[in-house]
N, C-alpha and C positions, 0 to 999 in steps of 0.2 A: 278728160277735159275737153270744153271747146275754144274757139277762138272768137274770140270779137273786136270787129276791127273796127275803129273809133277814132274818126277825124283823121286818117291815115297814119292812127299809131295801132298797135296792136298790142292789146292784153292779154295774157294766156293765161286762163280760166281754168287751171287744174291744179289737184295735190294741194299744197300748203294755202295759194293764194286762193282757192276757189272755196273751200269748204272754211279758211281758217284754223287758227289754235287752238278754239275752242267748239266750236263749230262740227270741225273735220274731226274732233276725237268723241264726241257723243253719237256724232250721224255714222261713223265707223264699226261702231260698237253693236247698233240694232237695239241699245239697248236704254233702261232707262234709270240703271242702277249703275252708272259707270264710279268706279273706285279710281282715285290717282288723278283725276284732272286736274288742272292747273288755269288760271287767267281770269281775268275779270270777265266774267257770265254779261255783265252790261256791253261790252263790246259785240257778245253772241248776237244778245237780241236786237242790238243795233245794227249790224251786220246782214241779220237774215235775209232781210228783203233783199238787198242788192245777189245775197249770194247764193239764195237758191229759190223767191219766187220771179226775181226779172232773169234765172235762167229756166226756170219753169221744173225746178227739181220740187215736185211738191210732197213727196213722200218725206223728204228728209227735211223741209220746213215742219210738218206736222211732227216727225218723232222728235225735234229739239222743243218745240211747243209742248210736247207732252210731257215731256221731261220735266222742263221749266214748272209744270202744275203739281209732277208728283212731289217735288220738293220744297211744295208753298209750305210757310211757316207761320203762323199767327200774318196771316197776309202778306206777308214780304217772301218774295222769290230770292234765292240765293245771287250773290253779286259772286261766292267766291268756291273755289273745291281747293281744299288744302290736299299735301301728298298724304300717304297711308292710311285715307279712307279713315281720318277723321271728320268729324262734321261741319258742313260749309258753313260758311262766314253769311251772313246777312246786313252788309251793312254800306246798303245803300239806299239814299231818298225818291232815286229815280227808278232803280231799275225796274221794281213793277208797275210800274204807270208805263215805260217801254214794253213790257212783255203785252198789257191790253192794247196799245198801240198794234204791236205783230201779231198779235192775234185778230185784230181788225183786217189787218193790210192781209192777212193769210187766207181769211174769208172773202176777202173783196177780187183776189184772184181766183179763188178756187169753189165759193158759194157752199165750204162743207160743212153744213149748218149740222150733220151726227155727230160728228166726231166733237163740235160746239157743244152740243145737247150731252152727250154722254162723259165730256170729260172738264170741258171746262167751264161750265157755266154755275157750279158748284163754287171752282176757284173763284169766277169772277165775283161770287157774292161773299166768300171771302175777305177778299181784297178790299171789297163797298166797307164789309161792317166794321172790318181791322181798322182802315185806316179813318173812320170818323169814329171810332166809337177809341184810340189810341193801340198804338204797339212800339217796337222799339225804338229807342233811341228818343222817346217823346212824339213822335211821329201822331201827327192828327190833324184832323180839319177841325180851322177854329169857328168855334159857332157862331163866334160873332159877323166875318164874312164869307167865312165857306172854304176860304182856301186852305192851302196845305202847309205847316209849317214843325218843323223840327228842333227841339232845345239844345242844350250844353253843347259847345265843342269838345268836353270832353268827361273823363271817368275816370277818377284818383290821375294815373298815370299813362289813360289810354289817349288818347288826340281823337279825335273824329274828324271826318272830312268824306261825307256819305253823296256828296253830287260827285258828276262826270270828274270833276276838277280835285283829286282826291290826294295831292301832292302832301307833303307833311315836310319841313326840315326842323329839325332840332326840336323835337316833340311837338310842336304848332303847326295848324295848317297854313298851307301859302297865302291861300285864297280863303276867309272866312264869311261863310256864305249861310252859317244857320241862320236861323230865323223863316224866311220865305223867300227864294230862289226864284227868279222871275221865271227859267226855262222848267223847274219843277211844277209850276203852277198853271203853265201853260198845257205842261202833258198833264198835270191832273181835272186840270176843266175837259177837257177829252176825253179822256178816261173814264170821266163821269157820267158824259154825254155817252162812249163807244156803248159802256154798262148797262145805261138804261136802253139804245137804243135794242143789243143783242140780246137784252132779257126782253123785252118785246118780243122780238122774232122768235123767241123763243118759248112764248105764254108764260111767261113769270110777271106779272104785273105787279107784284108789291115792290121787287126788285127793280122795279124799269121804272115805278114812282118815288121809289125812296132815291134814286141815281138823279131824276129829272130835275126833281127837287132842290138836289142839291150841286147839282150843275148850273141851274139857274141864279144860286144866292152868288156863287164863288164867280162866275162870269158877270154878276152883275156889278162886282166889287173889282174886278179882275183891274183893267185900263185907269181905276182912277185911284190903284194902288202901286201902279208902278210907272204913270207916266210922268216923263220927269220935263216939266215943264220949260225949263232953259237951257236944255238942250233938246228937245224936242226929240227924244227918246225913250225906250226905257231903263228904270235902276235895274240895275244887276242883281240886287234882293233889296229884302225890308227885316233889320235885326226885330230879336225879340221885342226889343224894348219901344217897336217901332219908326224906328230912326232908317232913312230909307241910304242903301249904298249909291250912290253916282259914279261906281266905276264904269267904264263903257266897253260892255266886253261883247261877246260875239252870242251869248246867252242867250239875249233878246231876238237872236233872226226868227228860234224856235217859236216866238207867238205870231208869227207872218206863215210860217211852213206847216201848221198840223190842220189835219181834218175841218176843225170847227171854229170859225174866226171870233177873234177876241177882243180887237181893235175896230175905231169907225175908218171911214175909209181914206179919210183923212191921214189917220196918227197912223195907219199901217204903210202908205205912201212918204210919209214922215220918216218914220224907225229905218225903213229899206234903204232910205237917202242918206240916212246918216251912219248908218254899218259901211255903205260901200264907200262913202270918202273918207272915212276914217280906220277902217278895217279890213277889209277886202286885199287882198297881194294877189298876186299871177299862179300862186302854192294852196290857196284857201285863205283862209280867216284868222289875222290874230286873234289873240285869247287878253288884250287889252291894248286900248291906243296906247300908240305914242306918244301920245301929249300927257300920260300921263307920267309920273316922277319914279315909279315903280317899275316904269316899262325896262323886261330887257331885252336887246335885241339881238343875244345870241344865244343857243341852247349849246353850250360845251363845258369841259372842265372836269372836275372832280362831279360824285354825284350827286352832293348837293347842291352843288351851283346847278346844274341840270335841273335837278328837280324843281327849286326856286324859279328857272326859266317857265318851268315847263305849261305853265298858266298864267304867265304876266308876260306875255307880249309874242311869246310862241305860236306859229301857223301850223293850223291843222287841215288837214284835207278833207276830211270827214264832213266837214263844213260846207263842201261842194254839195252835198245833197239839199239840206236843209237850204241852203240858198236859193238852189233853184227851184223847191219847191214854193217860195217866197216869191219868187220872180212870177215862176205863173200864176199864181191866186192873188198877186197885187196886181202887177200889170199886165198879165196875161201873156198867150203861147208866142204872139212877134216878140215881146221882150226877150223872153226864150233864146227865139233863134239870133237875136240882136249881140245880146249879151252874157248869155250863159254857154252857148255854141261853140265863139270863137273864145273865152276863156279855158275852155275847158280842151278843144282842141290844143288852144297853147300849150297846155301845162302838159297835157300828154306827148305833144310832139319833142317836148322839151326834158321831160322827166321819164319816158319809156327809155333814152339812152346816157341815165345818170344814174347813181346809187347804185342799188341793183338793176341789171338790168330787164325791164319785160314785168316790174314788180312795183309798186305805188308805196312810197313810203308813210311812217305814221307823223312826221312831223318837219316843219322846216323851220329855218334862223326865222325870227319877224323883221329884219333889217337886209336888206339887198345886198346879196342877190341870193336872197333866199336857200342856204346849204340846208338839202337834206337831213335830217335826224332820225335819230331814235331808231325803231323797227324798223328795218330796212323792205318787209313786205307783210305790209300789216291790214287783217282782214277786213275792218271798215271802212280804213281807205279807197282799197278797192272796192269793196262793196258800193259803198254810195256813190262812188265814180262811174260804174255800174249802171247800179239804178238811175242815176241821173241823166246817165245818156238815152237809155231804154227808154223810160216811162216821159221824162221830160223834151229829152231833145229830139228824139223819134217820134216821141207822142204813143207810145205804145204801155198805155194805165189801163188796168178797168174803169170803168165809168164808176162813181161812188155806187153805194148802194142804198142811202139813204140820202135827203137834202141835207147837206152841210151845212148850211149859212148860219 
């Protein structure tokens, strides 16, 4: 492991917190058949970047990538590895739209267009036809605006709850979010865009028109499907029946932070103004205001009250990345050093000698003074904590590799 010393705290970058849970037990292995794993595969891919391309481990970002492709399944990536080498669980709305995400961000460090050409870019056309042409759980882009949306919350007696926010008490999800997920809709106009731009580079051109195509309809529809005009935000989804949610959750930072902007420049200066006065803590981002009647502001108890917490009103850390990537692409690198800088040193000056010690926890109370929760060292914690110092408050990215805007 190494050290990186951050605002004058110091993270220690090995073993459990450097590779992760899931992470550390694929990259272990060398291999890409691993039997007995455990954890949500979406924290993996979210994880990556911080945890082995801003430490420049690029061997073992590409063997977790390769994995990830050899277990595609009717275009969904595995979210889960049950024990005894039964067959993983698929059932999330995000996680392959983050796996084309890290495999972007994989190539944009390391430019290894072979290993693209020979392993993934099969998958990536996968993933295009799977998910406009339907796969599970109803999963599909609707043809009327392009975006991405998913049916029933549930099946006889199973619940579903397929975004990040996957809590469930008493067979209901906490947070009901089918229908169309503002932060799912966001990685997928991305996704769409990353697809068509890598089959380009690639010489597949039916592939890189059927992506453009259809990146274009779903962005064109994007902003004036989820802005919510009296609060000057966005909903947090649009159910099936299209009735649009007004929760104000921490969801929407992700259409200000990815690759390809979605917003005018107005409503993306908008959305930033109103997460940070209403969401924003010293810990990360609640996962719902206060003002709302649902909010709660403590994660303890038995394990459902926990779980019930753990998405209405809950601070996540994780959140620190995604923010600051928001910071720079709305207001640029001084906002950065203004306001993502000295938060982030806070939090580390403050939380390297609590919990665990030397270890980034996955969750805090949303109510002051913010007690610790949950995983006491938990991989994308660190990770985006990480990357966010590296790439954002150092200033040490590659440069895109194509025009963004």
């Amino acid at each position: 492991g190494g050290r990186w010393t951050l605002g004058g705290a110091v993270v220690v970058c090995g073993g459990v917190s450097l590779i992760g849970f899931v992470v550390g037990a694929l990259a272990a292995t060398g291999s890409r058949h691993t039997d007995g794993l455990l954890g949500r595969l979406i924290e993996a891919l979210m994880a990556l970047p911080g945890l082995t391309l801003v430490t420049r481990r690029f061997p073992v970002a590409r063997e977790i990538l390769l994995t990830f492709a050899c277990y595609l399944s009717q275009g969904m990536v595995p979210n889960f590895f049950p024990e005894g080498g039964d067959l993983p669980a698929y059932n999330a709305v995000d996680a392959t739209l983050w796996f084309v995400l890290t495999v972007y961000r994989y190539l944009r460090y390391t430019c290894d267009w072979e290993t693209a050409r020979r392993y993934w870019l099969d998958a990536l056309r996968e993933i295009l036809h799977s998910h406009l042409n339907g796969t599970r759980y109803g999963i599909h882009a609707d043809p009327d605006d392009g975006l991405l949306t998913w049916g029933a919350e549930s099946r006889g007696d199973q619940p579903f709850a397929l975004t990040w926010m996957d809590a469930i008490v008493h067979g209901k999800p906490v947070a009901r979010r089918n229908g169309k997920p503002v932060e799912v809709n966001a990685l997928w106009v991305n996704a769409l865009a990353l697809i068509a731009r890598i089959a380009e580079q690639l010489d597949d051109s039916e592939t890189a028109r059927l992506a453009e195509a259809w990146a274009k309809r779903a962005l064109k529809n994007f902003e004036g499907m989820f802005w919510n005009e009296g609060r000057q935000c966005l909903f947090d989804a649009i159910a099936p029946d299209g009735k649009p949610d007004g929760s104000v959750r921490c969801n929407q930072i992700l259409s200000l932070a990815l690759p390809f902007r979605l917003l005018s420049p107005e409503r993306e200066k908008a959305v930033l103004r109103y997460v940070e006065v209403n969401l924003l803590t010293p810990c990360g981002f609640r996962t719902l205001s206060p003002e709302d009647p649902r909010y709660i502001g403590r994660c303890e108890g038995p394990p459902e009250r926990r779980d019930a917490a753990y998405h209405q009103g809950t601070v996540w850390a994780w959140w620190f990345g995604p923010y600051a990537d928001a910071v720079a692409q709305v207001e640029g690198k001084d906002a950065v050093q203004k306001k993502v800088s000295p938060l982030l040193t806070g939090f580390l000056e403050r939380h390297m000698r609590e919990g665990c010690v030397g270890q980034v926890s996955e969750i805090f109370d949303g109510d002051p003074p913010h007690q610790p929760r949950g995983c006491f060292a938990q991989a994308w914690s660190v990770a985006e904590i990480l990357r966010t110092w590296v790439e954002r408050v150092e200033g040490q990215i590659p440069k895109p590799i194509w025009d963004e805007r």
